[in-house]
C-alpha positions in Angstrom: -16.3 -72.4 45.8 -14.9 -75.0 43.7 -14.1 -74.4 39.4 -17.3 -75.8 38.1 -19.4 -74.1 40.9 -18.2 -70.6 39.8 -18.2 -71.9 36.1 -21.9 -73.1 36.9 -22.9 -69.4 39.0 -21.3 -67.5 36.1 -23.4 -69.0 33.1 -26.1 -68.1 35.3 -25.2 -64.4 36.0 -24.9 -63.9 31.8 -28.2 -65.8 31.4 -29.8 -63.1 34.2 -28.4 -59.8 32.9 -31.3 -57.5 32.3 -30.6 -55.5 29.1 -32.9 -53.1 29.7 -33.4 -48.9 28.5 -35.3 -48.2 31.8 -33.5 -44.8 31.5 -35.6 -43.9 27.9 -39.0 -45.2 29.6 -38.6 -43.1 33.0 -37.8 -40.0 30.7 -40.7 -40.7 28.6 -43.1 -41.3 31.7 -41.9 -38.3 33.1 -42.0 -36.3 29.6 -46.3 -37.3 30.0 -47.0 -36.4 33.2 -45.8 -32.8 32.3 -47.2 -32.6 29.1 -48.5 -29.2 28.5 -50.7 -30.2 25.2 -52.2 -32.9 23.4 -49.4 -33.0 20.8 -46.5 -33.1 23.4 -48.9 -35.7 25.3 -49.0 -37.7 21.7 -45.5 -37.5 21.6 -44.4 -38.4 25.3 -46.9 -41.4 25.4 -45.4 -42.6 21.6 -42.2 -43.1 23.2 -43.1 -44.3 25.9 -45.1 -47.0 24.3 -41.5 -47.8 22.0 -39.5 -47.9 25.5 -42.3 -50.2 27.0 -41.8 -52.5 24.1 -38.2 -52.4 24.0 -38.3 -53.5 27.7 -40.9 -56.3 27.1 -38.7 -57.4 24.2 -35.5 -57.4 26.6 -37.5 -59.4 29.8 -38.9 -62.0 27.5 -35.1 -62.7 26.2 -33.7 -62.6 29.4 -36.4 -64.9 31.1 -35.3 -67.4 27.9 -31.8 -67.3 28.7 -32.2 -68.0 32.9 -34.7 -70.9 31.4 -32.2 -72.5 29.6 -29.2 -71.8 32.2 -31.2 -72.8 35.0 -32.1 -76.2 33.3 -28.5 -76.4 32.1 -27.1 -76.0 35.6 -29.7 -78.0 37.5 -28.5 -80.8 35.2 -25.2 -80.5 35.7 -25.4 -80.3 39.5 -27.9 -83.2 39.5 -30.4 -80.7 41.2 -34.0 -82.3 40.3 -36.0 -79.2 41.9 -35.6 -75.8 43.7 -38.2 -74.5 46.1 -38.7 -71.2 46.1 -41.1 -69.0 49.0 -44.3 -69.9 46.6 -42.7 -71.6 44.0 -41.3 -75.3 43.2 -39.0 -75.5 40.0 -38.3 -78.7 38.8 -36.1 -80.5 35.9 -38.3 -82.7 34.0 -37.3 -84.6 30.9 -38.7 -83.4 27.7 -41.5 -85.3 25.8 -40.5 -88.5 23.5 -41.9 -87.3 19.5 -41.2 -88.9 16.4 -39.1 -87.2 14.1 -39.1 -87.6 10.6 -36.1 -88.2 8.8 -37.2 -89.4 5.7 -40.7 -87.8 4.3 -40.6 -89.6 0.9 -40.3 -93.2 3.0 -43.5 -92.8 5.4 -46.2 -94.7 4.7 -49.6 -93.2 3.2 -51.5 -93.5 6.3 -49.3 -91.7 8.3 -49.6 -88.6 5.9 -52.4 -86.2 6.9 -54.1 -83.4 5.2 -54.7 -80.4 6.4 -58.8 -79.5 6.9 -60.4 -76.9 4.5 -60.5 -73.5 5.2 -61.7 -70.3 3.8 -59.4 -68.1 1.8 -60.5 -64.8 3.2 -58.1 -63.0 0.5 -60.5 -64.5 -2.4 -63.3 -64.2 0.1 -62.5 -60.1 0.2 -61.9 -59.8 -3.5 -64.9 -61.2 -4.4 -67.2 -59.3 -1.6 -65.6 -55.6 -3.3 -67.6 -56.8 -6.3 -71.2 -58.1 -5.3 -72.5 -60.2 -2.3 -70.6 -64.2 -1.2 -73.1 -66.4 0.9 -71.9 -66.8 4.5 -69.2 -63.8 4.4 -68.9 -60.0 4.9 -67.0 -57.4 4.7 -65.9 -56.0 8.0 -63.4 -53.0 9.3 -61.0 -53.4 11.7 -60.5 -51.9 14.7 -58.2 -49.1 15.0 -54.4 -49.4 15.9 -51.4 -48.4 16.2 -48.3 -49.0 13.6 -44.9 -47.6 14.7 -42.9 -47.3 11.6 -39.3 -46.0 11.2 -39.3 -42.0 9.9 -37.9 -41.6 6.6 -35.5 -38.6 6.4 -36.3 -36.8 3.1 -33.3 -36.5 0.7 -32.5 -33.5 -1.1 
């Protein structure tokens, strides 16, 4: 294997590293299953939910990184595509847009507004003190918020 062949493999091992807490998610899962009460259940199935996330979190980065390596090498090597078992990757050049450089120099009919919309925050204001045509006030669904604790000080 020649210099840039290892240089080329290597970017493309860092891109693929997997950063991943599995370790804190299999804990968790396990912590659930033996649960002995609905508070240790609550508690088993809260971190679980914050290891799932942190894994999702870590994938999606990864999967950016071997995007962006597997472009970058393809185009070094002059590889156009890759077939796979049930999958065809291929290089393709990006789509030609305009840039602006200078706003101030465009001229007017090139300059677009943007359509009308409601402003639900004066929408809701209004609503809390008598009826608006066309609006309501609605609830939301229930959810979740994960929040860091705040350690009381004494």
């Amino acid at each position: 294997m020649g210099k840039h062949e290892a240089a080329a493999l290597d970017r493309l091992r860092v891109a693929g590293t997997l950063r991943v807490p599995f370790r804190a998610a299999a804990d968790a899962d396990a912590d659930l299953l033996l649960a002995g009460n609905v508070l240790d259940g609550l508690r088993a199935a809260a971190a679980l939910l914050m290891a799932v996330e942190e894994i999702e979190a870590a994938a999606k980065a990864c999967g950016d990184r071997l995007r962006a390596a597997l472009a970058e090498v393809m185009a070094d090597t002059g590889a156009t595509s890759l077939d796979l078992p049930h999958h065809r990757l291929s290089l393709v050049d990006g789509k030609t847009a305009a840039t602006v450089t200078d706003p101030a120099a465009l001229p007017a009919e090139y300059m677009v507004q943007p359509p009308p919309r409601p402003d639900l925050h004066a929408i809701a204001k209004a609503l809390k003190h008598g009826p608006v045509p066309g609006a309501a006030l609605r609830n939301g669904a229930s959810h979740i918020k994960i929040s860091p604790r705040q350690e009381k000080t004494r």
